[in-house]
DRENBATI-522511 format. One record per residue (C-alpha): residue number from 1; x, y, z negated; residue in three letters; chain. Coordinates in nm, 3 decimals. Layout:
BEGIN
<lomi NUM <X Y Z> ALA A>
...
# end
This chain:
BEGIN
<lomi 1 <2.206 5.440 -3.306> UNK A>
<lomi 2 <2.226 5.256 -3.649> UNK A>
<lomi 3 <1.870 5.156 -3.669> UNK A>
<lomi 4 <1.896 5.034 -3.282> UNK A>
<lomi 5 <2.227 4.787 -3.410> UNK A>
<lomi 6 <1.974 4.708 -3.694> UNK A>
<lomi 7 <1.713 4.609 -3.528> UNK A>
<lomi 8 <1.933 4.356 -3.292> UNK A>
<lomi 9 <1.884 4.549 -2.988> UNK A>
<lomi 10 <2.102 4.553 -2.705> UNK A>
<lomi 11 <2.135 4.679 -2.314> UNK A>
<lomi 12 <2.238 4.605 -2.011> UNK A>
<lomi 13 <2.268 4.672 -1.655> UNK A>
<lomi 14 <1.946 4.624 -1.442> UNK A>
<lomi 15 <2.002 4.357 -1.193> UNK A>
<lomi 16 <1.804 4.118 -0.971> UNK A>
<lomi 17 <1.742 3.764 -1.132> UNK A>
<lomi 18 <1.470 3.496 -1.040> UNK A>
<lomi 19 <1.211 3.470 -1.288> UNK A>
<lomi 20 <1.103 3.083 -1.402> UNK A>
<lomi 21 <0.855 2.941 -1.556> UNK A>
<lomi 22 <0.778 2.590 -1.675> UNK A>
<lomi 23 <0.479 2.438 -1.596> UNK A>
<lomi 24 <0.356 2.145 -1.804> UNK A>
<lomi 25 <0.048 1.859 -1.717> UNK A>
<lomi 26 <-0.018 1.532 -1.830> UNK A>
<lomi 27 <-0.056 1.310 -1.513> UNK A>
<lomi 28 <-0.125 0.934 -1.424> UNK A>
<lomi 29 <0.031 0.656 -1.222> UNK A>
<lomi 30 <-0.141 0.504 -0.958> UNK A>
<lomi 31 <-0.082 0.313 -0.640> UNK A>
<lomi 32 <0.026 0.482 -0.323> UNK A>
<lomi 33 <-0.321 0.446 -0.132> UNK A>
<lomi 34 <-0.080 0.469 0.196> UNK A>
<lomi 35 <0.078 0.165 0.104> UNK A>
<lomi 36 <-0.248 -0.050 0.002> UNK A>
<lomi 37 <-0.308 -0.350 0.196> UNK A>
<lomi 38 <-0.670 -0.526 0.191> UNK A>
<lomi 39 <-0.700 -0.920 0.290> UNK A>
<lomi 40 <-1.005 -0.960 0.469> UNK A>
<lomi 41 <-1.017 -1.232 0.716> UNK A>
<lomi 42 <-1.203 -1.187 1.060> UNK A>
<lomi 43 <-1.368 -1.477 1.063> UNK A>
<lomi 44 <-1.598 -1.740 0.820> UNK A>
<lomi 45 <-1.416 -1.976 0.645> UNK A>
<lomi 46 <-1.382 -2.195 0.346> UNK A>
<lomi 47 <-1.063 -2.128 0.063> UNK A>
<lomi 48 <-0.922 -2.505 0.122> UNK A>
<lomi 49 <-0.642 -2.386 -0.136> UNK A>
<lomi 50 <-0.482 -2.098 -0.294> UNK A>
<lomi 51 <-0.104 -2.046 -0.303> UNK A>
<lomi 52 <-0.150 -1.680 -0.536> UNK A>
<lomi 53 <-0.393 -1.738 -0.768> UNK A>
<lomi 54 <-0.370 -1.422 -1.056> UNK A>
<lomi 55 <-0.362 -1.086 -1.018> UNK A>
<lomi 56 <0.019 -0.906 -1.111> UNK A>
<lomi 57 <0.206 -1.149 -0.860> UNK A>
<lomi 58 <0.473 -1.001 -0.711> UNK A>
<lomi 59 <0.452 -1.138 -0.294> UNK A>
<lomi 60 <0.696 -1.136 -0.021> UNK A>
<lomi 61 <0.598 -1.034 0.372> UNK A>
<lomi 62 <0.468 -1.385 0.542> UNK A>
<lomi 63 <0.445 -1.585 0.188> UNK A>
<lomi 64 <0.142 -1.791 0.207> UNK A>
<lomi 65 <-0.147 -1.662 0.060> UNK A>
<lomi 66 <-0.397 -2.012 0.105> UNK A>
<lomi 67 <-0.495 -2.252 0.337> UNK A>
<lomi 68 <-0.807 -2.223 0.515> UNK A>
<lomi 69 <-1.046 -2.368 0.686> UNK A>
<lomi 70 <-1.320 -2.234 0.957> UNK A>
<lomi 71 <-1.557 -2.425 1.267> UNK A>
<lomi 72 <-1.445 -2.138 1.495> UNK A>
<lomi 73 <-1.058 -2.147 1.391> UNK A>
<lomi 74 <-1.090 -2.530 1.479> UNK A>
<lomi 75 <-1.292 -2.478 1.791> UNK A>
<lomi 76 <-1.037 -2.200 1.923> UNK A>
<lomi 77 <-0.738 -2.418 1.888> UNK A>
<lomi 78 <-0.874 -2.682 2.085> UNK A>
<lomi 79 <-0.979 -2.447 2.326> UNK A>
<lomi 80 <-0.612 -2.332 2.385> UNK A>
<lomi 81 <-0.444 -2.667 2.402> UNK A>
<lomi 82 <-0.696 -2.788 2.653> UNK A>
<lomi 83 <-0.625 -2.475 2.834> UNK A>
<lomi 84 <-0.268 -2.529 2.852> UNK A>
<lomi 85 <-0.264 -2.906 2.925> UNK A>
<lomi 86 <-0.472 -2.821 3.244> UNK A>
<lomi 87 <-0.222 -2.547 3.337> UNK A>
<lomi 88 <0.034 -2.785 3.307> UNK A>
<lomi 89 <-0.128 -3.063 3.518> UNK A>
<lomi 90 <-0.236 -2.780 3.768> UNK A>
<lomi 91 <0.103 -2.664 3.856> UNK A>
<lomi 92 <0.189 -2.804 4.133> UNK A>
<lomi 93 <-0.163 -2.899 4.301> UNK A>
<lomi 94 <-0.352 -2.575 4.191> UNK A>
<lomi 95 <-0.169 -2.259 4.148> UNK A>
<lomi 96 <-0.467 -2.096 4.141> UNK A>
<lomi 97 <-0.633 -2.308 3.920> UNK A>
<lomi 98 <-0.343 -2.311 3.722> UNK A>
<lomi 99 <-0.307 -1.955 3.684> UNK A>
<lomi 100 <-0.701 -1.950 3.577> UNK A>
<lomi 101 <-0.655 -2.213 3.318> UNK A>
<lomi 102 <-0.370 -1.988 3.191> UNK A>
<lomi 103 <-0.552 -1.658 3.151> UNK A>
<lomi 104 <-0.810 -1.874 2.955> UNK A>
<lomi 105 <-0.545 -2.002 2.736> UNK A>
<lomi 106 <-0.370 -1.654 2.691> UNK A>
<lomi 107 <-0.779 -1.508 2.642> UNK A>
<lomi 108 <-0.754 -1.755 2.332> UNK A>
<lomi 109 <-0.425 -1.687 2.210> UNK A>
<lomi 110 <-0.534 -1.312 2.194> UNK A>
<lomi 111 <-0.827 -1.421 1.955> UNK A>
<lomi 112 <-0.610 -1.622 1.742> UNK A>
<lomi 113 <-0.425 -1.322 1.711> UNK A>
<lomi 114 <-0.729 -1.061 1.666> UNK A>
<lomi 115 <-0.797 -1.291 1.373> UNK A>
<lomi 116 <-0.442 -1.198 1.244> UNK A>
<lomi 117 <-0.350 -1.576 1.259> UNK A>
<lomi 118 <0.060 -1.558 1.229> UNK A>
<lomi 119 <0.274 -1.642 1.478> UNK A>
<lomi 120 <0.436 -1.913 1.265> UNK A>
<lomi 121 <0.107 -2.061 1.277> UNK A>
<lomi 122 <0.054 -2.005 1.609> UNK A>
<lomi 123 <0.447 -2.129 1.713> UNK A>
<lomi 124 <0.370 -2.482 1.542> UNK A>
<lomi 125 <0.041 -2.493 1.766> UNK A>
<lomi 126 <0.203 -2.458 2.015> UNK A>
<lomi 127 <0.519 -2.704 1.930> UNK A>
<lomi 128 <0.245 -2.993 1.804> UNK A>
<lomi 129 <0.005 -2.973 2.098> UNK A>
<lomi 130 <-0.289 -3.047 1.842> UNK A>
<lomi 131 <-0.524 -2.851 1.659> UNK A>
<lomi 132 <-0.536 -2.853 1.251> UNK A>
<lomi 133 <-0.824 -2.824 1.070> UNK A>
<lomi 134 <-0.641 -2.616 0.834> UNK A>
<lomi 135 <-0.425 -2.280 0.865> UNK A>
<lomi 136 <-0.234 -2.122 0.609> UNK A>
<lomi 137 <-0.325 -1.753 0.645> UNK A>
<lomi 138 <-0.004 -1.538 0.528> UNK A>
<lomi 139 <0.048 -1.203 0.380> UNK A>
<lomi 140 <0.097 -0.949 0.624> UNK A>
<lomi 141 <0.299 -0.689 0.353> UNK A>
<lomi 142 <0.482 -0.745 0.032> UNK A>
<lomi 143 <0.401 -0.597 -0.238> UNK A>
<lomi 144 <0.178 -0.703 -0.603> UNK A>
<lomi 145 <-0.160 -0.835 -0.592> UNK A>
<lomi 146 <-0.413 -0.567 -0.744> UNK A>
<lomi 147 <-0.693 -0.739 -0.711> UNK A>
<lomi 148 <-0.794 -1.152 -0.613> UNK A>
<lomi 149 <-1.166 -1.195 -0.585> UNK A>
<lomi 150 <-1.092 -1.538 -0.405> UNK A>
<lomi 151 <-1.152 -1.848 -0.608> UNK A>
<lomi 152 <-1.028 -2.197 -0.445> UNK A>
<lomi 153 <-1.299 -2.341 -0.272> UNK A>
<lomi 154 <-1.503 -2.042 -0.196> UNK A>
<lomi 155 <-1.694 -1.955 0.108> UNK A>
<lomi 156 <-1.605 -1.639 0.252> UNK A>
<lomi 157 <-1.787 -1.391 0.544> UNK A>
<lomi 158 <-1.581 -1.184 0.809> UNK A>
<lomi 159 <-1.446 -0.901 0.647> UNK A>
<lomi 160 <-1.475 -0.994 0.277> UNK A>
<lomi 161 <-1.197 -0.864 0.109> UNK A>
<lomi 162 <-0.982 -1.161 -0.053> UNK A>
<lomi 163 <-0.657 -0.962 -0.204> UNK A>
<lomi 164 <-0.569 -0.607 -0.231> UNK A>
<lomi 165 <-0.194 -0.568 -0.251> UNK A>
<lomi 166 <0.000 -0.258 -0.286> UNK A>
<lomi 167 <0.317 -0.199 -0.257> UNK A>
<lomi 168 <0.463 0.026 -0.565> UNK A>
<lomi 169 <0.799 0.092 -0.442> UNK A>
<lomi 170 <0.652 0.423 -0.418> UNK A>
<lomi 171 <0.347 0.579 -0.654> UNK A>
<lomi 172 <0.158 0.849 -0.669> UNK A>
<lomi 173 <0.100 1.094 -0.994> UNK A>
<lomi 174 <-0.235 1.258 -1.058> UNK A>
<lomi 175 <-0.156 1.603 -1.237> UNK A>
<lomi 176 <-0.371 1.772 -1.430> UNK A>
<lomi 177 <-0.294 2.132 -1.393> UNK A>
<lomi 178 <-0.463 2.403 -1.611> UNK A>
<lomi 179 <-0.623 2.645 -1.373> UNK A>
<lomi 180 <-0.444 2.925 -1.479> UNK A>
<lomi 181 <-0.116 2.740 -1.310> UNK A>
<lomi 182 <-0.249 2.628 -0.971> UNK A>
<lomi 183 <-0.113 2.961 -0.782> UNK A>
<lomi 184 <0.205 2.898 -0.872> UNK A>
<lomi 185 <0.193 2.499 -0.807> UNK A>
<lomi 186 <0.346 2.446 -0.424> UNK A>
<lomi 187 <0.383 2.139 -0.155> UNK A>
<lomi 188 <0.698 2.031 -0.193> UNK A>
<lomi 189 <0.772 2.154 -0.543> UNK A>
<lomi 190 <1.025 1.913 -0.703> UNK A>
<lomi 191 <0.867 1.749 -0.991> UNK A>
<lomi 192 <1.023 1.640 -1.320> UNK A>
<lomi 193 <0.862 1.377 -1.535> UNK A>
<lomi 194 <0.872 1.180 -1.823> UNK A>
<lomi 195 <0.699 0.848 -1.856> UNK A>
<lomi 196 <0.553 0.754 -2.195> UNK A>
<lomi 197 <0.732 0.350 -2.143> UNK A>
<lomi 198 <1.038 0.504 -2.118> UNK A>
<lomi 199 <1.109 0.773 -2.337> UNK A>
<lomi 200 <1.415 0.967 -2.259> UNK A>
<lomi 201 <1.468 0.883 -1.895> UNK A>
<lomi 202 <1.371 1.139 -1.644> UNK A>
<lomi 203 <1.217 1.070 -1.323> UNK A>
<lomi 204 <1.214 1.306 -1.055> UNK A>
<lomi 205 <0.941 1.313 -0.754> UNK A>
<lomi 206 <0.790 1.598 -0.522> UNK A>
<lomi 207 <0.441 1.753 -0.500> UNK A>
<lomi 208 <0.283 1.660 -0.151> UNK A>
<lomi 209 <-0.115 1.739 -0.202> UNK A>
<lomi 210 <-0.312 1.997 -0.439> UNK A>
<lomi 211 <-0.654 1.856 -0.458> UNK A>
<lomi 212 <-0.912 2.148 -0.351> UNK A>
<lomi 213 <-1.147 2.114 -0.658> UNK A>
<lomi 214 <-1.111 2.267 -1.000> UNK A>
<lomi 215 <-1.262 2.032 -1.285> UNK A>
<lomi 216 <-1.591 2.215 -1.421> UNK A>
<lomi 217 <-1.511 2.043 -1.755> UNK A>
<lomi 218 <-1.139 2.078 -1.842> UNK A>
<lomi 219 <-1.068 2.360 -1.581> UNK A>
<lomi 220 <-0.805 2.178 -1.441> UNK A>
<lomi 221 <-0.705 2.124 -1.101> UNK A>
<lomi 222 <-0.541 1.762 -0.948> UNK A>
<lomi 223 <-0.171 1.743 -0.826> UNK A>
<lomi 224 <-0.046 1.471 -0.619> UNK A>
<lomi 225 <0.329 1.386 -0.695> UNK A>
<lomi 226 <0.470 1.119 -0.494> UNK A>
<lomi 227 <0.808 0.962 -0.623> UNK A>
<lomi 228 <1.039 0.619 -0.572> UNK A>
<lomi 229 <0.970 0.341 -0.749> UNK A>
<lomi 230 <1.257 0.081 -0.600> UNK A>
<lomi 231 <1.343 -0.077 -0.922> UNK A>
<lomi 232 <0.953 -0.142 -1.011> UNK A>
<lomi 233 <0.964 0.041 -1.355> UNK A>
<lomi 234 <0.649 0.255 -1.271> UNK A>
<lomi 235 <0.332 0.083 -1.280> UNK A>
<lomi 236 <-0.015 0.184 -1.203> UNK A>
<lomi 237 <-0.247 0.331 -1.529> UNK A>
<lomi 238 <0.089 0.470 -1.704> UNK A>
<lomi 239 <0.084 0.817 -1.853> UNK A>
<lomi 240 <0.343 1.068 -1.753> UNK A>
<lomi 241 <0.476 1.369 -1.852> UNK A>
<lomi 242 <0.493 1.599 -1.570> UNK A>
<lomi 243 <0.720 1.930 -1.550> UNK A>
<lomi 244 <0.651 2.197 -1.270> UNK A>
<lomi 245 <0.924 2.452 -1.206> UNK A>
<lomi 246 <0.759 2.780 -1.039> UNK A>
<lomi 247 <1.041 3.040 -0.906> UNK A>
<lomi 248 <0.946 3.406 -0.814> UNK A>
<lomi 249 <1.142 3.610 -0.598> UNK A>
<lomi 250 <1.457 3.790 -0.717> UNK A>
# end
């Protein structure tokens, strides 16, 4: 009994507990691929002027992006007014004519709109009566401009991408987990982390995909962790620390 109060020892009832363990990666910010938005006009055009011009700029829902010109936005707008105008004058002589000059002007307005004109731009159409040989095209999301291959002047094909925007009021964290860890890594696990910019404020998100692969290099294994960003601290290409808490049964 001495050498046991030597040695430090001591007992105690056996009793059910949860065993923890810490799990600890080394992850990276990036943008919420959900919440990326690509600007690629349907239809050829010419960059008349650019209202965001650098990449980092922080854009509102409908802000103008630039003003552009293109032959078969021009063409369509004439085709609408003249439309209308002969519904108009067709009211009371033609209903039938009438009503076919209006399903050719509402056939128009549905291109306008294919081509994601807005409908500010498409409410002053129809308030001026005249066509304009330039639109403003407007940003469908808000959010910060990634990327801006557009340059003022340019000529640009259907489906050319012009911005990408994302919106970061919520990011994504790529884990790296050692392999050794991934069986106890779960969707839905709550996610602790500490960001490198910021040292001493926690940040807490939730695991919501476990890639399938394991690296053949660093025998690790990918962890999405998705987490709020509202006050914009968190920015794509940061390093975080990442803490995994895995719980066994009692």
């Amino acid at each position: 009994l001495d050498k046991v109060q030597l040695l430090g020892v001591r007992s105690e009832p056996a009793e059910q507990r949860e065993l923890k363990r810490t799990i600890h990666a080394v992850g990276t910010i990036q943008a919420n691929e959900r919440l990326l938005y690509k600007v690629a006009p349907r239809f050829e055009g010419w960059i008349e002027k650019l209202y965001v011009n650098t990449t980092g700029q922080s854009i509102a829902r409908g802000q103008p992006l630039m003003e552009v010109y293109g032959p078969d936005l021009v063409s369509a707008q004439e085709e609408y007014l003249i439309a209308l105008r002969g519904a108009g004058e067709l009211k009371d002589s033609n209903p039938e004519a009438q009503a076919v000059m209006q399903r050719l002007a509402d056939g128009v307005l549905r291109r306008l709109r294919n081509w994601e004109i807005s409908d500010e731009e498409l409410q002053a159409l129809q308030q001026d009566g005249r066509s304009s040989r330039l639109l403003v095209y407007r940003s469908a999301v808000s959010g910060v401009v990634l990327q801006k291959p557009s340059v003022q002047g340019m000529r640009f094909m259907p489906g050319e991408v012009l911005f990408e925007i994302a919106d970061l009021s919520s990011v994504w964290v790529l884990a790296n987990v050692s392999e050794q860890d991934v069986g106890l890594v779960r969707l839905g696990q709550e996610a602790k982390l500490g960001i490198v910019a910021y040292p001493g404020k926690a940040f807490l998100g939730k695991v919501v995909f476990l890639y399938p692969t394991i690296d053949a290099e660093t025998r690790t294994a990918k962890v999405r962790i998705e987490l709020a960003n509202p006050d914009g601290l968190l920015k794509p290409a940061m390093f975080a620390n990442v803490e995994l808490v895995s719980g066994h049964a009692r």
